[in-house]
C-alpha positions as CSV (number, residue, x, y, z in Angstrom):
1,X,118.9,52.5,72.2
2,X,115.9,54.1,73.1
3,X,112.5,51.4,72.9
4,X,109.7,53.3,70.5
5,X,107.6,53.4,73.4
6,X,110.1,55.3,76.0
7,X,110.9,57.6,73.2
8,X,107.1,58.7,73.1
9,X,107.0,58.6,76.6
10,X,109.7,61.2,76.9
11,X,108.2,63.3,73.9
12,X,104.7,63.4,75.9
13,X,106.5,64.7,78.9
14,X,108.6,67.1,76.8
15,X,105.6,68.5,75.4
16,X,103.4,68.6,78.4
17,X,106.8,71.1,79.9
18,X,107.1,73.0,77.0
19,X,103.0,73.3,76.9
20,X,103.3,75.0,80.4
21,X,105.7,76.8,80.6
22,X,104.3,78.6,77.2
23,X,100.8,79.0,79.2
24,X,102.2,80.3,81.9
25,X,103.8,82.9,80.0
26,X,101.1,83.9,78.0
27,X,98.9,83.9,81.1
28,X,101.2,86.3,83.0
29,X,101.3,88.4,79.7
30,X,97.7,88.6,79.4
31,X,96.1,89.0,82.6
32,X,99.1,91.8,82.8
33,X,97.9,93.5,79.5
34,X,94.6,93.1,81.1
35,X,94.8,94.6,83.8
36,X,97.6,97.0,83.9
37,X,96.0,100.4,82.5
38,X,93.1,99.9,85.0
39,X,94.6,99.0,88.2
40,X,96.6,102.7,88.0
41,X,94.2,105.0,86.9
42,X,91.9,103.3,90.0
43,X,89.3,101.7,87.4
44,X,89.4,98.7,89.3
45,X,91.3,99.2,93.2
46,X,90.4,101.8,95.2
47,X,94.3,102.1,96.4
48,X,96.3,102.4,92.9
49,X,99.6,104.1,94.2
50,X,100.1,100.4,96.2
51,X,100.8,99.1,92.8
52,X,103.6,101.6,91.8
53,X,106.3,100.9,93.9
54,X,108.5,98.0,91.6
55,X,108.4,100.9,88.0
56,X,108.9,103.9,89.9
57,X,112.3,102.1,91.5
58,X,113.1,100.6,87.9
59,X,112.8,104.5,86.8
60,X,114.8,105.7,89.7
61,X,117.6,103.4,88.6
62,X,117.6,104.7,85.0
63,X,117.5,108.4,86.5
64,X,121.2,109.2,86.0
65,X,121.9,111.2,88.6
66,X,121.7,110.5,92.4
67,X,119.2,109.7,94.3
68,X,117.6,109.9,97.4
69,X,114.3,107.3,98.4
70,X,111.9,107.3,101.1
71,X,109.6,104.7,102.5
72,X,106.9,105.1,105.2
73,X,103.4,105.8,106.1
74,X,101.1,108.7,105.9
75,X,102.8,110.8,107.5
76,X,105.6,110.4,105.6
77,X,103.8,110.3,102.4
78,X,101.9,112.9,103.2
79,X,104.4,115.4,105.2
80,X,107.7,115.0,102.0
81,X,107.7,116.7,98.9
82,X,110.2,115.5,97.4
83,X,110.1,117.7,94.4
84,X,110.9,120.9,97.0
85,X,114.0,118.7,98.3
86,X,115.4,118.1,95.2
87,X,115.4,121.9,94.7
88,X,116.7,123.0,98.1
89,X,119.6,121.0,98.0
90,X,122.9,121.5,96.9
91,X,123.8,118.2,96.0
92,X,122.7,116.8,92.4
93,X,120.2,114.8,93.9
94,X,116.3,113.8,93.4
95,X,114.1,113.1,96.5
96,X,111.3,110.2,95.5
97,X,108.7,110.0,97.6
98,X,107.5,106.2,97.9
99,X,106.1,106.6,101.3
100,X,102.3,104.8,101.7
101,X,99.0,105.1,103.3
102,X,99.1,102.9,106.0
103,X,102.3,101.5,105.2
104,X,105.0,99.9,108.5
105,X,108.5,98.4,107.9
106,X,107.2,95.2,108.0
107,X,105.2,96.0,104.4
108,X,107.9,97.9,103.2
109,X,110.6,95.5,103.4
110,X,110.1,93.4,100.3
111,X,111.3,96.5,97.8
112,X,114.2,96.0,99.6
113,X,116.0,94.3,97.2
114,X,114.9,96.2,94.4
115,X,115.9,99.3,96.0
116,X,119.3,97.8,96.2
117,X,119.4,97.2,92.2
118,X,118.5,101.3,92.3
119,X,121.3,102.2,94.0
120,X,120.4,105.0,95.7
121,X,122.8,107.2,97.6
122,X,120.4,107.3,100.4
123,X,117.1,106.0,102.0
124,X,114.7,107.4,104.4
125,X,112.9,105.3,106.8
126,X,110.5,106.4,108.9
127,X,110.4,105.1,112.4
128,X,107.2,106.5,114.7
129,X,105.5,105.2,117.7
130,X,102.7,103.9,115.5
131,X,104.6,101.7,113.5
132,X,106.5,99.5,116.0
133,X,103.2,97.2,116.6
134,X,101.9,94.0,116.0
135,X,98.6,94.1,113.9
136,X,96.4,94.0,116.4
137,X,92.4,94.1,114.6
138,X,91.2,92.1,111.1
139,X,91.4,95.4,109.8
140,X,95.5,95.7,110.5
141,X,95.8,92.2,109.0
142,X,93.3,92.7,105.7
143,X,95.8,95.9,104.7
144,X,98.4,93.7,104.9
145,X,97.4,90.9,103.4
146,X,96.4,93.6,100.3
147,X,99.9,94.9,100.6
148,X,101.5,91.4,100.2
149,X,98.8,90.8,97.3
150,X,99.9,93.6,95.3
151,X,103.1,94.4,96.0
152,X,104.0,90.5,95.0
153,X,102.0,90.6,92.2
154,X,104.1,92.6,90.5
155,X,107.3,91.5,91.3
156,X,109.9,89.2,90.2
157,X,112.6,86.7,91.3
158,X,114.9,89.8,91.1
159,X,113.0,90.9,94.6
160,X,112.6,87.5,96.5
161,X,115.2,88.4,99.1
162,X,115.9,87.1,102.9
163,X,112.5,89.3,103.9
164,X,110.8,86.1,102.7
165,X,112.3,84.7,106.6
166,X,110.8,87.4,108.4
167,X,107.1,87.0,106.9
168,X,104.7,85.8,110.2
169,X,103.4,82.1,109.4
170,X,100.2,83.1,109.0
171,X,101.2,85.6,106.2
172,X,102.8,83.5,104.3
173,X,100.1,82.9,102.0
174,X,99.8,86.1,101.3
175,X,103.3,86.5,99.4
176,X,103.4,85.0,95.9
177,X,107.1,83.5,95.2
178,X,107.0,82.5,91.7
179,X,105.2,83.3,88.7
180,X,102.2,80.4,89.2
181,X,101.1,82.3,92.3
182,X,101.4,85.6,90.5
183,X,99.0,85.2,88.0
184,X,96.9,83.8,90.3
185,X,96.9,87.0,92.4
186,X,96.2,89.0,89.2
187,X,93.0,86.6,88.1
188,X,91.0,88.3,91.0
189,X,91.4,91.7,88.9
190,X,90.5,90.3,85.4
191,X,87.0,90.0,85.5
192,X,86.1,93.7,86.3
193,X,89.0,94.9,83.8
194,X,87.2,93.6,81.2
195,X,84.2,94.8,82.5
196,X,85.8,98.0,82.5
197,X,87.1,98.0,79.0
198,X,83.4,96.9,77.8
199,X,82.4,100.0,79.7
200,X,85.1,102.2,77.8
201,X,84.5,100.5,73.9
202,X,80.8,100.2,74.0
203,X,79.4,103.1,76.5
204,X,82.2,105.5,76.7
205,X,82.1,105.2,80.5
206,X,84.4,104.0,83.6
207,X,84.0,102.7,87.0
208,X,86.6,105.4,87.8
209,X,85.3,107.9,90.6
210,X,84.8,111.0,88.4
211,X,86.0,113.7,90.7
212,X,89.1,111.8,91.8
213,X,91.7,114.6,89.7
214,X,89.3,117.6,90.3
215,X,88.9,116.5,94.0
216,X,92.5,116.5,94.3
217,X,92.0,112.8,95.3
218,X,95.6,111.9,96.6
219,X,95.4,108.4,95.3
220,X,95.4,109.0,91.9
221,X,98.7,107.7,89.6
222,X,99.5,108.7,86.4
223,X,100.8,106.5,83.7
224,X,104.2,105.4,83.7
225,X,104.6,106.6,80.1
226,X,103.4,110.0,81.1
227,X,105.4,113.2,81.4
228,X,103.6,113.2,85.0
229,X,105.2,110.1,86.6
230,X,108.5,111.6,86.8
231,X,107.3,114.0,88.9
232,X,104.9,112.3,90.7
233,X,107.5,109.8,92.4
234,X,108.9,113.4,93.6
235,X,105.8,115.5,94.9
236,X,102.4,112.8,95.0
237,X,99.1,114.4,95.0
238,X,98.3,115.6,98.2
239,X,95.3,116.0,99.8
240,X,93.5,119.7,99.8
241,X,94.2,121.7,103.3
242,X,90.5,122.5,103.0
243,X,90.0,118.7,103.4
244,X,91.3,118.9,107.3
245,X,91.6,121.6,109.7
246,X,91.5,124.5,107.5
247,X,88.0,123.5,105.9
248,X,86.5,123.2,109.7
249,X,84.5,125.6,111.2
250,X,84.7,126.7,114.6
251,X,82.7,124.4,116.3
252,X,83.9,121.0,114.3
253,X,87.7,122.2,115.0
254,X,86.3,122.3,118.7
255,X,85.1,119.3,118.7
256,X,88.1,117.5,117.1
257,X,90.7,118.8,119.3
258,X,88.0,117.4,122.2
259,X,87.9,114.1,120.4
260,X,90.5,113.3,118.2
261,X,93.7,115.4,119.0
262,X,94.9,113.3,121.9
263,X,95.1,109.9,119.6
264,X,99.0,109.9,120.0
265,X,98.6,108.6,123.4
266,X,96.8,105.8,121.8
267,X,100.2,104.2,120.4
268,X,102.2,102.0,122.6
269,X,105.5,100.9,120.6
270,X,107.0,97.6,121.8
271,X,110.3,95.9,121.1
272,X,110.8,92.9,119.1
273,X,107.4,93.3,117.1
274,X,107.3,92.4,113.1
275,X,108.0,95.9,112.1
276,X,111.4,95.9,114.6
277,X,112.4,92.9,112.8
278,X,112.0,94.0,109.5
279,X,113.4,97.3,110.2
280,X,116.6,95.2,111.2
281,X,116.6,93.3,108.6
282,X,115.8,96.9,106.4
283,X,118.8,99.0,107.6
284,X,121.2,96.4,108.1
285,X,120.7,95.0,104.6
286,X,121.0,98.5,102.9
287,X,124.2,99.9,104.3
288,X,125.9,96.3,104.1
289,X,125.8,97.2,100.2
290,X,126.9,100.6,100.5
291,X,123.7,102.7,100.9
292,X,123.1,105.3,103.4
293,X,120.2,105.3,105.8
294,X,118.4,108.0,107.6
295,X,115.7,107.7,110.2
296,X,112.9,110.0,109.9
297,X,110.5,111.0,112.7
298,X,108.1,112.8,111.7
299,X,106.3,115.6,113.8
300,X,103.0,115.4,115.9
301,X,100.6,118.1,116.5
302,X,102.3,119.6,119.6
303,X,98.8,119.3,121.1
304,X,98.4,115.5,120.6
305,X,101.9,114.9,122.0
306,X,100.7,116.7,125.6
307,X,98.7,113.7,126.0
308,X,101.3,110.8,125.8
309,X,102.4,109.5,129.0
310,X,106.8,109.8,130.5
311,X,108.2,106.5,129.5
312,X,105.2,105.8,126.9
313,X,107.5,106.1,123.9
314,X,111.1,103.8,125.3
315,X,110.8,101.4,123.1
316,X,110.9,104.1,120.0
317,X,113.6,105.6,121.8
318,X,115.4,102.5,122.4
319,X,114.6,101.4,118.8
320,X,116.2,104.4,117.1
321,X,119.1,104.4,119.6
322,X,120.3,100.5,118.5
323,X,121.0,101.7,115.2
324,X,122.9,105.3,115.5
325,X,126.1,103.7,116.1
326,X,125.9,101.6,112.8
327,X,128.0,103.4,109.9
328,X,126.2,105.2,107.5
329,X,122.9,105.7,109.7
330,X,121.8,109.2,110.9
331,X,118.8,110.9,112.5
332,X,116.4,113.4,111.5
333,X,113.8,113.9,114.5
334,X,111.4,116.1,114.2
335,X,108.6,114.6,116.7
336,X,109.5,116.7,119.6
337,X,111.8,119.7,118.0
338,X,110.0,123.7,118.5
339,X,108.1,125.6,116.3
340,X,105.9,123.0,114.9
341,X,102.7,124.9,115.1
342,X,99.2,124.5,114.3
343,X,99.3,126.4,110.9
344,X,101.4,123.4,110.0
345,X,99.2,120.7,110.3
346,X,96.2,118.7,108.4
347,X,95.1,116.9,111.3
348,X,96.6,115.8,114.6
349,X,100.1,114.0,112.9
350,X,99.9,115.0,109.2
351,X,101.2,117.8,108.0
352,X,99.6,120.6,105.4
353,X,101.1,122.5,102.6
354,X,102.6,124.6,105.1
355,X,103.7,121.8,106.9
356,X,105.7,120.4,103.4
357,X,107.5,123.5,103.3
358,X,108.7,123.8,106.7
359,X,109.1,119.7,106.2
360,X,111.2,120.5,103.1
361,X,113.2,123.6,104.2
362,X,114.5,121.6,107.6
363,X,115.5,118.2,106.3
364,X,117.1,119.3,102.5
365,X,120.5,120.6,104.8
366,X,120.2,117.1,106.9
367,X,120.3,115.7,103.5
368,X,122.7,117.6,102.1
369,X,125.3,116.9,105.0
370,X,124.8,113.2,104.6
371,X,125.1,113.1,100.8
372,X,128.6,115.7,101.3
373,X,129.9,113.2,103.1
């Protein structure tokens, strides 16, 4: 038999349980429903397409049909539409492009697991001599610190995965783990959403940038309820050509190509960097549960590539070579492959609209061939 006073004991400890774990879900649903609307539409962050990546794979896994996803940077994002894929192939496929500004396998690999629930046929990960690095500047490690911040923010234990093991010390507090440390993340974004709201109720304005939909602002997301999303996670909003080399004059295009094109001998790739490790952790992981991988290169201005140095690139070479004899991995290299031309290109190692096509129309029979098999 239970004394009077251990029974209220237990009852106040009860209580103070079943107090917090009610706060803490009606904190995570509030600052969600807070937040949410604003963080996409880029009321409120500057970089809203970082926030898509756990709903766009929860739709590719209700999709129905199979499917094909790729993760990367820039060059990626910016050089796949995925939307022209899908309708060059012959397989009954959709391309998704999830590819990011910025983005290295070392910020990718934490939709891992969540890709895995998706069950894709196939994945695409880019491997380039600018993303086998260490961050090197306080700019390198504030991106990923916002990666970790945002991507973790809106994930679950469903993505917690062995990635956690490969996250540099110093990182560490980046990643939030459980839902405590999420709603902590999301805290820093409430005060300006409801700022925001105020803005929308009372004044019938936003702190959205006005022309970022006219402009043809690549950042922009639609809603997830929208009958754009679909089609978004396909072909994103790219930037306008006039935006790079075909909006310079003579002289500024002179200029660049004095300054600027020669930036690929700027990259150094090494071996056993944080990106290496995660991509090992990345390809191994995938097509131990049955899902396809194919390394992307992307093409380089052909320019830009006259000024990287013989042996400069081994370590991408050897990078790419330690996984072509793994089952279920294949190659698509476009860096040094003819008739990539300057009509193709945006800048120096970003492709155009012209660029997408000639993308599209040489890696939907790659894909094809991979998904016959």
């Amino acid at each position: 038999m239970y004394e009077e006073g251990e029974l209220s004991f237990s009852n106040f400890f009860q209580s103070i349980f079943y107090l917090t774990i009610i706060v803490m879900i009606s904190s995570t649903t509030v600052s969600t429903y807070i937040i949410e609307p604003f963080m996409r539409d880029g009321s409120i962050h500057i970089r809203p397409r970082f926030t898509i990546n756990q709903e766009a794979l929860d739709t590719i896994a209700d999709d129905q049909s199979s499917s094909v996803i790729a993760f990367g940077s820039s060059m990626m994002f910016k050089g796949l539409d995925g939307g022209c894929v899908s309708q060059n192939l012959n397989s009954d496929a959709y391309v998704y492009n999830l590819a990011q500004v910025g983005s290295r396998p070392y910020t990718d690999m934490s939709h891992i697991p969540r890709t895995i629930s998706a069950n894709p046929e196939l994945v695409l990960i880019e491997i380039g001599p600018n993303l086998l690095t260490d961050p090197k500047t306080q700019r390198d490690l504030d991106y990923i610190q916002l990666r970790f911040n945002l991507d973790s923010m809106y994930q679950s234990s469903e993505d917690i995965g062995e990635w956690l093991d490969l996250i540099h010390p110093d990182h560490e507090n980046w990643v939030a783990t459980n839902e405590f440390e999420r709603v902590n993340l999301r805290q820093e974004y409430i005060p300006k959403s409801i700022e925001e709201r105020i803005l929308n109720i009372v004044m019938n304005e936003t702190f959205r940038h006005p022309g970022w939909i006219s402009s043809g602002k690549y950042d922009w997301v639609p809603a997830v309820d929208s009958a754009d999303w679909f089609e978004y996670l396909q072909t994103p909003n790219f930037p306008y050509d006039n935006w790079g080399f075909d909006g310079m004059t003579s002289e500024q295009r002179y200029e660049y190509n004095e300054t600027k094109m020669s930036g690929a001998s700027a990259y150094y790739p090494i071996n056993n960097s944080l990106s290496n490790k995660a991509l090992d952790y990345t390809i191994n992981t995938l097509i131990q549960n049955g899902i396809k991988v194919m390394i992307v290169v992307p093409p380089q201005h052909p320019l830009s590539l006259e000024s990287v140095r013989d042996s400069q690139w081994d370590a991408l070479n050897e990078t790419i070579d330690s996984y072509l004899g793994l089952e279920g991995v294949s190659l698509f290299n476009q860096l040094w492959e003819e008739g990539w031309s300057d009509v193709h290109f945006f800048d120096r190692n970003h492709l155009d609209d012209e660029g997408r096509v000639e993308f599209c129309s040489r890696v939907a029979p790659f894909i094809d061939q991979v998904l016959s098999e």
